[in-house]
Every structure is written in C-alpha cells, then in structure tokens.
LUMKE-8216 format. One record per residue: residue in one letter; x, y, z of N, C-alpha, C in turn. Coordinates in nm, 4 decimals, always signed. Atoms other than C-alpha are relative to their C-alpha. Last residue first. Layout:
# residues N
<r kevex="A" n_px="X" n_py="Y" n_pz="Z" ca_px="X" ca_py="Y" ca_pz="Z" c_px="X" c_py="Y" c_pz="Z"/>
...
***
This chain:
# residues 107
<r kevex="X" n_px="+0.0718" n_py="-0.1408" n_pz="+0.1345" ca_px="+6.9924" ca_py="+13.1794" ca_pz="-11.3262" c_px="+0.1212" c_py="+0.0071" c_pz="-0.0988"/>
<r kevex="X" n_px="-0.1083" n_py="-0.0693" n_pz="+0.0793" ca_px="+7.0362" ca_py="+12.8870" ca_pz="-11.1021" c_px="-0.0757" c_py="+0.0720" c_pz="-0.0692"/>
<r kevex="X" n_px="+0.0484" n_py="-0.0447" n_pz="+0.1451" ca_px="+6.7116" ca_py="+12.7833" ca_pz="-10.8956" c_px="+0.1153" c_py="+0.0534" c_pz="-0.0218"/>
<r kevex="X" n_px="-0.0353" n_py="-0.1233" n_pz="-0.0001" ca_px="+6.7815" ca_py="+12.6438" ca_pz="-10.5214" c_px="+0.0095" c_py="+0.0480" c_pz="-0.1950"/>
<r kevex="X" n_px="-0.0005" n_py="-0.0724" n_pz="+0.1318" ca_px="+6.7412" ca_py="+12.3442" ca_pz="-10.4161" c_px="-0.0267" c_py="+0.0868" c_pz="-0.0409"/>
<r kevex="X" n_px="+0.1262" n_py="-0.0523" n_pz="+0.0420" ca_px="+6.7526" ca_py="+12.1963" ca_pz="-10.0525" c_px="+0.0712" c_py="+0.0554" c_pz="-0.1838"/>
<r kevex="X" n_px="-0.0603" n_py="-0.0850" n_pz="+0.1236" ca_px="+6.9760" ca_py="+11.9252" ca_pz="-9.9824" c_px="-0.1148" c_py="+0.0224" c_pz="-0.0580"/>
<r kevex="X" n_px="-0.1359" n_py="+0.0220" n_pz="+0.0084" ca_px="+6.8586" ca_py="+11.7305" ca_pz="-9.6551" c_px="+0.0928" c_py="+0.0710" c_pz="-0.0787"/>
<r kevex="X" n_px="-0.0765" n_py="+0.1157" n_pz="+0.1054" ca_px="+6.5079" ca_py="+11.8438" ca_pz="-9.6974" c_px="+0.1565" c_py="-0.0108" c_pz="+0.1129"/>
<r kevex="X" n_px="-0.1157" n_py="-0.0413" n_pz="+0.0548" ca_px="+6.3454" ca_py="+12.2135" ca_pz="-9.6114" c_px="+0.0755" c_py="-0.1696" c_pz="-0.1026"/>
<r kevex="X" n_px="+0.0759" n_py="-0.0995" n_pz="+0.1176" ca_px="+5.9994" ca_py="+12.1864" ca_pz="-9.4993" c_px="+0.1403" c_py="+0.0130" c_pz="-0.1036"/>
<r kevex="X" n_px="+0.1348" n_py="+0.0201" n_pz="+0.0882" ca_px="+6.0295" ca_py="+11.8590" ca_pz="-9.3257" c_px="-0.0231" c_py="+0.0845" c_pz="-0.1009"/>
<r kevex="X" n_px="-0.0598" n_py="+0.1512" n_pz="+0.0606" ca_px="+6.4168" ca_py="+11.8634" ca_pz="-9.2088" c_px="-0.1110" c_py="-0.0050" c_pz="-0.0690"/>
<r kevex="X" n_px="-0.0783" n_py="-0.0212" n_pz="+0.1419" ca_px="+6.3708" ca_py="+12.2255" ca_pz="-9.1481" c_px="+0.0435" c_py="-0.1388" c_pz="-0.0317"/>
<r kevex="X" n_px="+0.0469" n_py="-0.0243" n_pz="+0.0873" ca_px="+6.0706" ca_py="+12.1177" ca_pz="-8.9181" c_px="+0.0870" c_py="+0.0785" c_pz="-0.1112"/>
<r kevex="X" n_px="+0.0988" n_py="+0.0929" n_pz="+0.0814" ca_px="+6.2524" ca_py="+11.8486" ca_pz="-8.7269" c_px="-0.1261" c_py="+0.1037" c_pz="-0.1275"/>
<r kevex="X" n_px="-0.0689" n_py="+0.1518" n_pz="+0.1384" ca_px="+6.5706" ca_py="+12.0114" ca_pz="-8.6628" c_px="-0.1161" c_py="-0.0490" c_pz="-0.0891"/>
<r kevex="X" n_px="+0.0405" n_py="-0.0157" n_pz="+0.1512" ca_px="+6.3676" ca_py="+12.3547" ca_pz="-8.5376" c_px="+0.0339" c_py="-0.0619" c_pz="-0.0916"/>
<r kevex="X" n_px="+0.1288" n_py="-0.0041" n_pz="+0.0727" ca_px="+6.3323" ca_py="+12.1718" ca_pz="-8.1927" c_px="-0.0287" c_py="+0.0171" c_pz="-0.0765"/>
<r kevex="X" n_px="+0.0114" n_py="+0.1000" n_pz="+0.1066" ca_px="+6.7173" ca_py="+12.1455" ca_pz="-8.1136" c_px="-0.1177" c_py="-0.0018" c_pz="-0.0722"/>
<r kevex="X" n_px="-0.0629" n_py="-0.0479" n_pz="+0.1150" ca_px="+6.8085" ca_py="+12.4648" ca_pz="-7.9190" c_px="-0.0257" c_py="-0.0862" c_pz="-0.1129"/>
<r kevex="X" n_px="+0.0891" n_py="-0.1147" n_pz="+0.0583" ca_px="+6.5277" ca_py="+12.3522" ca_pz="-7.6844" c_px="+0.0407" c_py="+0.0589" c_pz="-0.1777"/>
<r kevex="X" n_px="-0.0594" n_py="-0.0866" n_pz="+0.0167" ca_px="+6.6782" ca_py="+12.0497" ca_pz="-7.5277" c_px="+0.0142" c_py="+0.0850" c_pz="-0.1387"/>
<r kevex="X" n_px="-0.0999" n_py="-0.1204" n_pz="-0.1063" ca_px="+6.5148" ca_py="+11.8560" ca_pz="-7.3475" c_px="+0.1049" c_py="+0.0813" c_pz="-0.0430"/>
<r kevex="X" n_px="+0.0513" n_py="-0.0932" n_pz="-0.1233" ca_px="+6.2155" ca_py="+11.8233" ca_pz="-7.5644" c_px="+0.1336" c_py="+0.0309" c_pz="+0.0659"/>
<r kevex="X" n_px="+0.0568" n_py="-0.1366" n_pz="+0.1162" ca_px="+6.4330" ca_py="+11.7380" ca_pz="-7.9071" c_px="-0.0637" c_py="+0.0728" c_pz="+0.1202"/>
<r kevex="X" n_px="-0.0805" n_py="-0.1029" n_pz="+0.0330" ca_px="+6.5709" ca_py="+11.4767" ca_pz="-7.6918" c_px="-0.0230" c_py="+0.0983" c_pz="-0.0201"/>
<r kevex="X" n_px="-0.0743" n_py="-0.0544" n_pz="-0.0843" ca_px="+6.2903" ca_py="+11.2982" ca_pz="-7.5871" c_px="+0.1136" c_py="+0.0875" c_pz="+0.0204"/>
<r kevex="X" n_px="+0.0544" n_py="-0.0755" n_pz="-0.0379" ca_px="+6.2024" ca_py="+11.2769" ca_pz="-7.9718" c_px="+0.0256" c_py="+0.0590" c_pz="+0.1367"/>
<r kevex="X" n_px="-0.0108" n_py="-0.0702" n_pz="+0.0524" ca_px="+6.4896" ca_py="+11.1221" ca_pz="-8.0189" c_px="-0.1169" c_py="+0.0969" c_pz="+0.0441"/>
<r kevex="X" n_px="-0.1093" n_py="-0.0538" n_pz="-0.0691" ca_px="+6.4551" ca_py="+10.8734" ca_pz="-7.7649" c_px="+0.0039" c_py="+0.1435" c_pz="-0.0804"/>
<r kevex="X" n_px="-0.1140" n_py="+0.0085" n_pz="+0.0785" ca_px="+6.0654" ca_py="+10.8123" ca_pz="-7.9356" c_px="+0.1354" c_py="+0.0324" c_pz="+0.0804"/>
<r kevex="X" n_px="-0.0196" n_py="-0.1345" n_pz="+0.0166" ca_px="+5.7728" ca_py="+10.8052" ca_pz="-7.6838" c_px="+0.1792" c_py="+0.0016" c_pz="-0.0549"/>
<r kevex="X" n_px="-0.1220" n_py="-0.0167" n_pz="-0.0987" ca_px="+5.6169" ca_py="+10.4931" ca_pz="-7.6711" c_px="+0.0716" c_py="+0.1335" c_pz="-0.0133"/>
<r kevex="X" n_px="-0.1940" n_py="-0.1138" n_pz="+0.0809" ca_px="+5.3061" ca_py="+10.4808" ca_pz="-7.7860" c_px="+0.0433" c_py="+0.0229" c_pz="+0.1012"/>
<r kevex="X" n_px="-0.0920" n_py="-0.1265" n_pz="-0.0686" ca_px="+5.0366" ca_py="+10.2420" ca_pz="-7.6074" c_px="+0.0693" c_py="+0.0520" c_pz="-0.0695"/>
<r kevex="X" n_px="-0.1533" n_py="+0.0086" n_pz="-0.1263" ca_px="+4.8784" ca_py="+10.0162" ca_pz="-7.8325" c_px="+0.0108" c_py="+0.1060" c_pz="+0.0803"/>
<r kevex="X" n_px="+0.0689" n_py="-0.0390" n_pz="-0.1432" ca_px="+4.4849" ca_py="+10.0628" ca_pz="-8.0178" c_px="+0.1692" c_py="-0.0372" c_pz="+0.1432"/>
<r kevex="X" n_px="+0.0605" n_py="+0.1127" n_pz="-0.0674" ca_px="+4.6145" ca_py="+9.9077" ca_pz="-8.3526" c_px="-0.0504" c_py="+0.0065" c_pz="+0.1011"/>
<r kevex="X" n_px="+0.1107" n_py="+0.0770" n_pz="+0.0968" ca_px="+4.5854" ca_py="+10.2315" ca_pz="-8.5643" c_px="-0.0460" c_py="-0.1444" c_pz="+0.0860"/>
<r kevex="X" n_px="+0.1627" n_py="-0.0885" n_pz="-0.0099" ca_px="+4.8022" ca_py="+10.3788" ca_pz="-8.2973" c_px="-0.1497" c_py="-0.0418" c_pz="-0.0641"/>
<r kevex="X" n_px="+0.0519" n_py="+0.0533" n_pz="-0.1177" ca_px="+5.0646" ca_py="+10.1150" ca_pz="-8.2905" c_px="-0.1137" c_py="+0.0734" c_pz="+0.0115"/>
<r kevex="X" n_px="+0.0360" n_py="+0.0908" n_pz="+0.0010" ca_px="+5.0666" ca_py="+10.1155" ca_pz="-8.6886" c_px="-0.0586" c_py="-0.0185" c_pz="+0.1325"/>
<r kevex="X" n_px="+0.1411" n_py="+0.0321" n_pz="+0.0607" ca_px="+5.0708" ca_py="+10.5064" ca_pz="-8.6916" c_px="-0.0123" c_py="-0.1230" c_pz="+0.0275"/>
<r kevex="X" n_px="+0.0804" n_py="-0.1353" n_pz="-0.0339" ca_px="+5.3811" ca_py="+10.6416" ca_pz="-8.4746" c_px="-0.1429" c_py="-0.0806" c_pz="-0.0429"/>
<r kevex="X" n_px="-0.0029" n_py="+0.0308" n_pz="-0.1155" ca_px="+5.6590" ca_py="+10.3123" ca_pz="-8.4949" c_px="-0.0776" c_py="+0.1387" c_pz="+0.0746"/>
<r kevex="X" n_px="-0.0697" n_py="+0.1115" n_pz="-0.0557" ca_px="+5.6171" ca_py="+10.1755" ca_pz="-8.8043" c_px="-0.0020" c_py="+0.0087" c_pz="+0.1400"/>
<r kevex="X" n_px="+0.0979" n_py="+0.1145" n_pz="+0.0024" ca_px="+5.4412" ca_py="+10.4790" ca_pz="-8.9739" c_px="+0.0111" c_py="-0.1125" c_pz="+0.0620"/>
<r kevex="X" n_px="+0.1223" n_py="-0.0619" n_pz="-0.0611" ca_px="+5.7098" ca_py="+10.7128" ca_pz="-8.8729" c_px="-0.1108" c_py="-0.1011" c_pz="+0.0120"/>
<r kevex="X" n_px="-0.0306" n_py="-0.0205" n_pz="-0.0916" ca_px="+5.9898" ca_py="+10.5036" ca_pz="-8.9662" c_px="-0.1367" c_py="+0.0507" c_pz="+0.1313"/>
<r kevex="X" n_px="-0.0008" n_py="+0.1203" n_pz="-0.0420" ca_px="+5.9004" ca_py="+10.4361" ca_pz="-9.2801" c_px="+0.0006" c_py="-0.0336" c_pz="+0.1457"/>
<r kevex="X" n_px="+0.1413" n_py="+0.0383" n_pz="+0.0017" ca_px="+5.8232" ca_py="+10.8136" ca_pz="-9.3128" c_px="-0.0369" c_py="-0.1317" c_pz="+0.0030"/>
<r kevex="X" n_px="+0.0601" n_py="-0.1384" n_pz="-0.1207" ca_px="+6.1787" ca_py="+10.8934" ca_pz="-9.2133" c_px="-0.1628" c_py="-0.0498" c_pz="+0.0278"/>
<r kevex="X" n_px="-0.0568" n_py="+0.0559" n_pz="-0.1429" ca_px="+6.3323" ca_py="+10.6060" ca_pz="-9.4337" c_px="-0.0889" c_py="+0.0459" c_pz="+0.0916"/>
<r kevex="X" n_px="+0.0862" n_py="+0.1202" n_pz="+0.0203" ca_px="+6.1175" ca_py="+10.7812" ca_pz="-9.7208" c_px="+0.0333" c_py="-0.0814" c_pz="+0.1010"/>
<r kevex="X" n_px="+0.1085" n_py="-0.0150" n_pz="-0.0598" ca_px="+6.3114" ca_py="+11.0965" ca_pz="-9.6528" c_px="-0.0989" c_py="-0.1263" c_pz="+0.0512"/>
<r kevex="X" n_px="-0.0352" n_py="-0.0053" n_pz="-0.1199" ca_px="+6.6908" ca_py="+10.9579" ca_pz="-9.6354" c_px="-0.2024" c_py="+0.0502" c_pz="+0.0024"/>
<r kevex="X" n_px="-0.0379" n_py="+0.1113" n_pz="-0.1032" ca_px="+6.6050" ca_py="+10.7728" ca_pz="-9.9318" c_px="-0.0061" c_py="+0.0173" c_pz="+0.1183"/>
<r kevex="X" n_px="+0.1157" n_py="+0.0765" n_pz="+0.0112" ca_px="+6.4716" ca_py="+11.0503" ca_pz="-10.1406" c_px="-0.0093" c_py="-0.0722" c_pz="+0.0828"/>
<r kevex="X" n_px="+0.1352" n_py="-0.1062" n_pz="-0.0717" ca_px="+6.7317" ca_py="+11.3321" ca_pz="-9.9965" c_px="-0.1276" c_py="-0.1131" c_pz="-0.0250"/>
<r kevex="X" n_px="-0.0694" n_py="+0.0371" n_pz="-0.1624" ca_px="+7.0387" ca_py="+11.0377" ca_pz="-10.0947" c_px="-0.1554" c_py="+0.0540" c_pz="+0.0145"/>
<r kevex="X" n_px="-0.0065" n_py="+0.1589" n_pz="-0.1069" ca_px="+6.8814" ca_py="+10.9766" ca_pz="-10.4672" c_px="-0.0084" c_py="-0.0272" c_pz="+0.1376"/>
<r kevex="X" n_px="+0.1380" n_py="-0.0023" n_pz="-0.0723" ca_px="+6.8179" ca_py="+11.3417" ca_pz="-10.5790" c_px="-0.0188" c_py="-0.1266" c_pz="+0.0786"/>
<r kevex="X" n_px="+0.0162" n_py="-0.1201" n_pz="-0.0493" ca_px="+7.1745" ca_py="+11.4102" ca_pz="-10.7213" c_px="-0.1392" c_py="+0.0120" c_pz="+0.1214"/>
<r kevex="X" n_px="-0.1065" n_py="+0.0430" n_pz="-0.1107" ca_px="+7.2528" ca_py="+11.0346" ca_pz="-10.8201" c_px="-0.0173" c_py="+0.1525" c_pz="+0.0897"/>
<r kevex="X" n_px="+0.0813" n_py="+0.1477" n_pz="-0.0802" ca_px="+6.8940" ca_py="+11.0587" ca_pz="-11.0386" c_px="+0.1281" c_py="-0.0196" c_pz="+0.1460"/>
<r kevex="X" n_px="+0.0952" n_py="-0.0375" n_pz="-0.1083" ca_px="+7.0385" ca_py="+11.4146" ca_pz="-11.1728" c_px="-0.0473" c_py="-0.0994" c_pz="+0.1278"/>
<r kevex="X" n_px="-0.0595" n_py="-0.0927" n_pz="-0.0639" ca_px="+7.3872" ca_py="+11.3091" ca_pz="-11.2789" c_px="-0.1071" c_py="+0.0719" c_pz="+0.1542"/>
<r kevex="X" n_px="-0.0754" n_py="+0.0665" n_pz="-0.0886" ca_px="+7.2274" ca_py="+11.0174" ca_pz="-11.4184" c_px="+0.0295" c_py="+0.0708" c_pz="+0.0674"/>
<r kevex="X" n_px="+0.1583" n_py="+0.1377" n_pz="-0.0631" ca_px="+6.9526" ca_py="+11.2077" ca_pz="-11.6242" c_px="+0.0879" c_py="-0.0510" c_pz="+0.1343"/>
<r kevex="X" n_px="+0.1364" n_py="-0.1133" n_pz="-0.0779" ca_px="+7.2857" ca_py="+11.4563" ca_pz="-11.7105" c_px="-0.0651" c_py="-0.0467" c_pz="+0.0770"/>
<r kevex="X" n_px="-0.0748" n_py="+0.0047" n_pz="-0.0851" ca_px="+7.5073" ca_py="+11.0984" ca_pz="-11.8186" c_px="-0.0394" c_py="+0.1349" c_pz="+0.1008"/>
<r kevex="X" n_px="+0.0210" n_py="+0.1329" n_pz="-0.1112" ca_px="+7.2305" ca_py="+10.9785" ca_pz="-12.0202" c_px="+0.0656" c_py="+0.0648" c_pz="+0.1248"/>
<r kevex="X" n_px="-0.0817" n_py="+0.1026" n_pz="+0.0144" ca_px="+7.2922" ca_py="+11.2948" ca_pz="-12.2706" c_px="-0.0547" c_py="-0.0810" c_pz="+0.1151"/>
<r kevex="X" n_px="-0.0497" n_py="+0.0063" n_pz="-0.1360" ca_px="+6.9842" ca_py="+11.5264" ca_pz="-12.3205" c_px="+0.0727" c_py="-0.1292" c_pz="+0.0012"/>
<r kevex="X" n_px="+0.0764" n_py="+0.1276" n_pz="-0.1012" ca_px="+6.9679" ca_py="+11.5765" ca_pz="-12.6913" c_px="+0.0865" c_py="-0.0113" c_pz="+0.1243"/>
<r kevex="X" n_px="-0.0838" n_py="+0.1402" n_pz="-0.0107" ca_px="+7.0675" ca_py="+11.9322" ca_pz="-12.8007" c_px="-0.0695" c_py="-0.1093" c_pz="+0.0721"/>
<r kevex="X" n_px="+0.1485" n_py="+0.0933" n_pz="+0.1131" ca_px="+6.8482" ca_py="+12.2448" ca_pz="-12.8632" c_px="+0.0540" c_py="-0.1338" c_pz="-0.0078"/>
<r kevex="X" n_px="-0.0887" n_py="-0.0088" n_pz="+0.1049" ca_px="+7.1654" ca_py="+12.4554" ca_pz="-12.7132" c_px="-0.1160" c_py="-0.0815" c_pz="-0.0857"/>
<r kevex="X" n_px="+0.0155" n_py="-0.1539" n_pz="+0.0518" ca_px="+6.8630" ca_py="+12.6120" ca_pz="-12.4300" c_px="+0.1306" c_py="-0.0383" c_pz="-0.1229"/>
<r kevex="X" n_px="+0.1157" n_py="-0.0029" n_pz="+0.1025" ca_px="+6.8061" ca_py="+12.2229" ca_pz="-12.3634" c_px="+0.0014" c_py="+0.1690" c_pz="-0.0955"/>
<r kevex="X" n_px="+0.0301" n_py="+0.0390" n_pz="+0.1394" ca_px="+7.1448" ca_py="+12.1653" ca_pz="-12.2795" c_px="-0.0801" c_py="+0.0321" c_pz="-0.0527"/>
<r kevex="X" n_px="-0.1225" n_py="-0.0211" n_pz="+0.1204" ca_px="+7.1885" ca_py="+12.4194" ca_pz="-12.0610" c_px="+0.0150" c_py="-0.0360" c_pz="-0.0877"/>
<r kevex="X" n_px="+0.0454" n_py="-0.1143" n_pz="+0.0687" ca_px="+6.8320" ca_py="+12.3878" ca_pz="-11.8869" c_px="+0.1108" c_py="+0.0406" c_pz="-0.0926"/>
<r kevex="X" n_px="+0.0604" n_py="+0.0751" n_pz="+0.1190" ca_px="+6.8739" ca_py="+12.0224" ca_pz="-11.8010" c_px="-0.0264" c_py="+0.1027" c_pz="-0.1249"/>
<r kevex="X" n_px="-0.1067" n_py="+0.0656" n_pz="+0.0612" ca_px="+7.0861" ca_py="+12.0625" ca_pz="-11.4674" c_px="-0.0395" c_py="-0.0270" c_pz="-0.1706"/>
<r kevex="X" n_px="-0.1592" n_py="-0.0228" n_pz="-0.0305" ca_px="+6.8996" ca_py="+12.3589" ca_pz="-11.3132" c_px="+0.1175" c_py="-0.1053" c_pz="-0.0518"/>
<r kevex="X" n_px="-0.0402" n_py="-0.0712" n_pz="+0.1291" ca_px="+6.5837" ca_py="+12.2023" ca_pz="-11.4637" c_px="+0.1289" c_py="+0.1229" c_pz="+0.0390"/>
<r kevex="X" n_px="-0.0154" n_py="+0.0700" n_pz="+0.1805" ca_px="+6.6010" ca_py="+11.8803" ca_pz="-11.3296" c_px="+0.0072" c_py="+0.1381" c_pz="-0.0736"/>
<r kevex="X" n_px="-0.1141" n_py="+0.0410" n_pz="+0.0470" ca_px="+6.6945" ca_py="+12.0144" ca_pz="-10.9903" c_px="+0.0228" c_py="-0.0546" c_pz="-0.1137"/>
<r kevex="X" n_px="-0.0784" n_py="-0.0871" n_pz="-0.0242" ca_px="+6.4138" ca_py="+12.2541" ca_pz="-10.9224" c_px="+0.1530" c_py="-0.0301" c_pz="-0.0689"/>
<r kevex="X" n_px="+0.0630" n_py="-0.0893" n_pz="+0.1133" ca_px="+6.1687" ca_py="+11.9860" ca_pz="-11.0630" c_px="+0.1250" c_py="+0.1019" c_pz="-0.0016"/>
<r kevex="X" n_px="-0.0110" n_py="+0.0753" n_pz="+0.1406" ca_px="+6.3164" ca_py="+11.7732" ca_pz="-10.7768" c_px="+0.0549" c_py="+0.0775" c_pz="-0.1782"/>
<r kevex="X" n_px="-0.1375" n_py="-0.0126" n_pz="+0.0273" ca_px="+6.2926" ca_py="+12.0137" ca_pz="-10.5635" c_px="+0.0680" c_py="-0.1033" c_pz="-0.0629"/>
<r kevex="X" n_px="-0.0908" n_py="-0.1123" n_pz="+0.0469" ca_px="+5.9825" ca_py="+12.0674" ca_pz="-10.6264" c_px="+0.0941" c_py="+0.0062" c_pz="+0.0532"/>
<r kevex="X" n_px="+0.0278" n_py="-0.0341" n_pz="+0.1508" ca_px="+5.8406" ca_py="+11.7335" ca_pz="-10.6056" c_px="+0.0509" c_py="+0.1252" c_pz="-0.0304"/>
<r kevex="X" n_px="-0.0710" n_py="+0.0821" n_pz="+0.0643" ca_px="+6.0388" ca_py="+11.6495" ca_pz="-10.2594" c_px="+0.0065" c_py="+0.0399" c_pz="-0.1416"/>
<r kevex="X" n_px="-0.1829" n_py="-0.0496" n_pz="-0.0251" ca_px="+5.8820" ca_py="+11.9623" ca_pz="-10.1085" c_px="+0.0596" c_py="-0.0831" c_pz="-0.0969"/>
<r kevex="X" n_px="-0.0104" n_py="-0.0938" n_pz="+0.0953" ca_px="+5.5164" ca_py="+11.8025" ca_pz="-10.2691" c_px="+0.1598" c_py="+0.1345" c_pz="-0.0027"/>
<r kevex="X" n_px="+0.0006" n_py="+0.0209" n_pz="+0.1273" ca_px="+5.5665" ca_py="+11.4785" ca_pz="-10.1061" c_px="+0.0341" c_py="+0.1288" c_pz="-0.0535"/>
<r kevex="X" n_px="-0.1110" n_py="-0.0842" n_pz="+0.0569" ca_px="+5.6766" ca_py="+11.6177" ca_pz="-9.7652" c_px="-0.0186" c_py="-0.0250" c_pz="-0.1889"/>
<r kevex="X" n_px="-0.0018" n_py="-0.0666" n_pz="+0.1008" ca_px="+5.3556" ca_py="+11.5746" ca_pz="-9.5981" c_px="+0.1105" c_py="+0.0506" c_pz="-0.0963"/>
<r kevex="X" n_px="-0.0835" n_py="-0.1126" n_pz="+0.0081" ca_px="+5.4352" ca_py="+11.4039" ca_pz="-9.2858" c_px="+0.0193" c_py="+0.1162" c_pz="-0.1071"/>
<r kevex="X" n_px="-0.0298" n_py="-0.0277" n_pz="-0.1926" ca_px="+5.3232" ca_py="+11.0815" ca_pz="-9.3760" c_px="+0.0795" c_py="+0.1210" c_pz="-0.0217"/>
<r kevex="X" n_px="+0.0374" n_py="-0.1264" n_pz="-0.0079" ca_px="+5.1987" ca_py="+11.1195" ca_pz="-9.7843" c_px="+0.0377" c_py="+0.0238" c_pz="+0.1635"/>
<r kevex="X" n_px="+0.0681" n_py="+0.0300" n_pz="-0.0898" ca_px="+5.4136" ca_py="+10.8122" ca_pz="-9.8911" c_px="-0.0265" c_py="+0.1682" c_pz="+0.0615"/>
<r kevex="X" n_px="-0.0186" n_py="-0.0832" n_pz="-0.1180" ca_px="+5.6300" ca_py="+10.8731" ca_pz="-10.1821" c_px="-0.1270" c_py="-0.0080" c_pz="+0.0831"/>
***
C-alpha cells in the first residue's frame, strides 16, 4: 500500500475489523480456521484494496510525477467537477476516511 493520500492505516483497520468479525466464531469454538473463511475474507477485502490502490496509482501518475518533474498540472475533469458542484465535495473525503465498504465490528 502506497502512503499517497494516507489511507494505509483506514485500509489496516478495516481489514483487522474484517478478519476478526469473520474469524471470531470459529476461533471462540477453538476450531481450525477453514480455507474457505481466509477466502471468504481475501474476496471480502479484495474490491476496497483495488479500488484504493487504483486511486493512489492514479494520483501519483497524474498529481506527483508531473510535479516532481517541474510540468504544469493539469487540473483533473473530476476534480473540476467536485468544484462546480458543491453537493459533491464530501465524495472525496468519505472515500479517504471511510473506503468503499467500511467495517463495522459485530458483537
């Protein structure tokens, strides 16, 4: 996980969040964790990894490299968006602080 945008440590707990919301049933019978749990989790956390890491591929590619090289920046469509129109602005920081599928602690 690439530190652009800081989401590593979101990612890591909800991660954490989701291994032990799926891991805590078995482990509270004292049973070995079946493959198909692990799997359950890895297909559970897969999309939110992908879709972040895209994000920060993204970023770096077309925010940091031209900057680092002394370019002009261009000013993203999306981003243009997000200015004209207002109702949209809190996409990008519940996408950072929050995720795609946030996690949430069973009891």
């Amino acid at each position: 996980m690439s530190p652009i945008a800081g989401v590593g440590i979101n990612m890591a707990v909800q991660d954490a969040v989701a291994a032990a919301n799926l891991l805590t049933p078995v482990l509270k019978r004292d049973a070995p964790v079946p493959d198909s749990v692990l799997d359950r989790l890895r297909r559970r956390r897969l999309l939110p990894t992908r879709v972040t890491q895209a994000f920060q591929v993204a970023v770096q590619n077309r925010v940091l490299v031209p900057a680092l090289a002394g370019l002009p920046l261009k000013i993203p469509f999306i981003v243009k968006t997000l200015d004209r129109f207002p109702q949209l602005r809190g996409l990008p920081a519940r996408f950072l602080g929050i995720g795609i599928r946030p996690e949430h602690i069973e009891r």
